[in-house]
N, C-alpha and C positions, 0 to 999 in steps of 0.2 A: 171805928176800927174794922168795922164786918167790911165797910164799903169799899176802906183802903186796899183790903186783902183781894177783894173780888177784882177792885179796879187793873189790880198788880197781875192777878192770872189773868183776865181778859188781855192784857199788852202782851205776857208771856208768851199766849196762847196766838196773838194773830203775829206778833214778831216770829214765831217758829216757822207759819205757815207764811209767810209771805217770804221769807230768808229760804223756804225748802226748795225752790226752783232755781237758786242762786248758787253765785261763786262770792268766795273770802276770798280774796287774793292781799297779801302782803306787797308791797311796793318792793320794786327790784324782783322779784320774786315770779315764779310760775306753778301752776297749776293745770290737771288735764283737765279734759272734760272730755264726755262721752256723749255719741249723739244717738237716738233712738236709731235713724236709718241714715243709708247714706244722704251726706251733702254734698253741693258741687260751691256753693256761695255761699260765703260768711261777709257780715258788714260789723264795725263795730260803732256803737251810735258816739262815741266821742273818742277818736283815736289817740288823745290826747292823756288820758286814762288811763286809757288799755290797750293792749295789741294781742292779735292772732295767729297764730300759723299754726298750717294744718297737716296736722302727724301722717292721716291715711282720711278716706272718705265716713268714719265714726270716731275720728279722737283729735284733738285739737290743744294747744297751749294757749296758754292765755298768760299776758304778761302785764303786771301791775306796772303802771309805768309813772302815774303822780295819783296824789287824795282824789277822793271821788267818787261817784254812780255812775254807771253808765249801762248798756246792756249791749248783748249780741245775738241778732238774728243769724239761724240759720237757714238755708232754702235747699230742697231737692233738685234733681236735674229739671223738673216740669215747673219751677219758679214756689214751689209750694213752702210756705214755712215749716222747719219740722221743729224749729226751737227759739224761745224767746228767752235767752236766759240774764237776769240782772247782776252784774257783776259790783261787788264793792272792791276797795280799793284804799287800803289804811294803813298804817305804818306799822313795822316786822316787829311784835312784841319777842325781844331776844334779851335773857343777859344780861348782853355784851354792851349795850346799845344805853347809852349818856346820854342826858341831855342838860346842857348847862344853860339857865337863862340868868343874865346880868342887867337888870334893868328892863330895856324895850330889847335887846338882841339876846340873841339864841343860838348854841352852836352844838350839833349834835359829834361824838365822837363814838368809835366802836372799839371796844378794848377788849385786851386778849392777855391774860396775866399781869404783869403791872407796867405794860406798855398801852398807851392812848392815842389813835390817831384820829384825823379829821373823816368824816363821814357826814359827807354834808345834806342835807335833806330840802326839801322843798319848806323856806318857813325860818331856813338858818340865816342870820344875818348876814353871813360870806357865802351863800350858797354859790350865786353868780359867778363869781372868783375863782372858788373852787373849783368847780364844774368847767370853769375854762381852763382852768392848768390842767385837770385832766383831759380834756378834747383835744390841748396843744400836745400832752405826752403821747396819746396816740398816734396822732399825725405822726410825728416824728417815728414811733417806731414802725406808720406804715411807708412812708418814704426810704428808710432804712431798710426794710424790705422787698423792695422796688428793685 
């Protein structure tokens, strides 16, 4: 029992420290961050994950963008690193937020009083589908705009 208890703070204890130079970011979702001094270059190691854009030369958004690790250097004007930060990237604990699995498929919905609609996530069996009815609704309302 002693062993389990010590094992369990030992994880506690390096899980804090190794998450304390880190960002949570929720999927969909953003978050700032703040840089010690200016930077002129940010890269992010898997853009695929996560994206950047930069508020002023100390504040930056970061945007969850699928599951995942990934991290982001930042550099000064003279190339120097001023930040190595690892970002995670996990689904929005909310609520609102269903998820129905039936078998081998999965279908997430977001509900709001006792209306339910589709909220598709990366993992849902229609994800694909969805995701393109919504890219063609865009379209349309950017040509309409036009």
């Amino acid at each position: 029992m002693r062993t389990t208890i010590t094992t369990a703070l030992a994880f506690v204890c390096l899980t804090s420290s190794a998450l304390a130079g880190g960002v949570s970011v929720p999927m969909d979702e953003v978050r700032t961050v703040t840089f010690g001094k200016p930077v002129t270059t940010v890269y992010v190691g898997n853009p695929s994950i996560a994206d950047i854009n930069i508020i002023d030369a100390r504040h930056a958004f970061i945007l969850g963008k699928s599951y995942g690790t990934t991290n982001i250097i930042a550099l000064d004007a003279q190339g120097h690193q001023v930040s190595n930060t690892f970002v995670s990237v996990a689904a929005a604990a909310t609520a609102s937020t269903v998820t129905l699995v039936k078998g081998t498929t999965q279908q997430t919905l977001a509900c709001n009083g006792q209306r339910c609609e589709p909220a598709p996530r990366p993992g849902d069996s229609n994800f694909a589908a969805l995701t393109g009815d919504i890219e063609k609704h865009f379209d349309l309302g950017a040509k309409g705009a036009q």
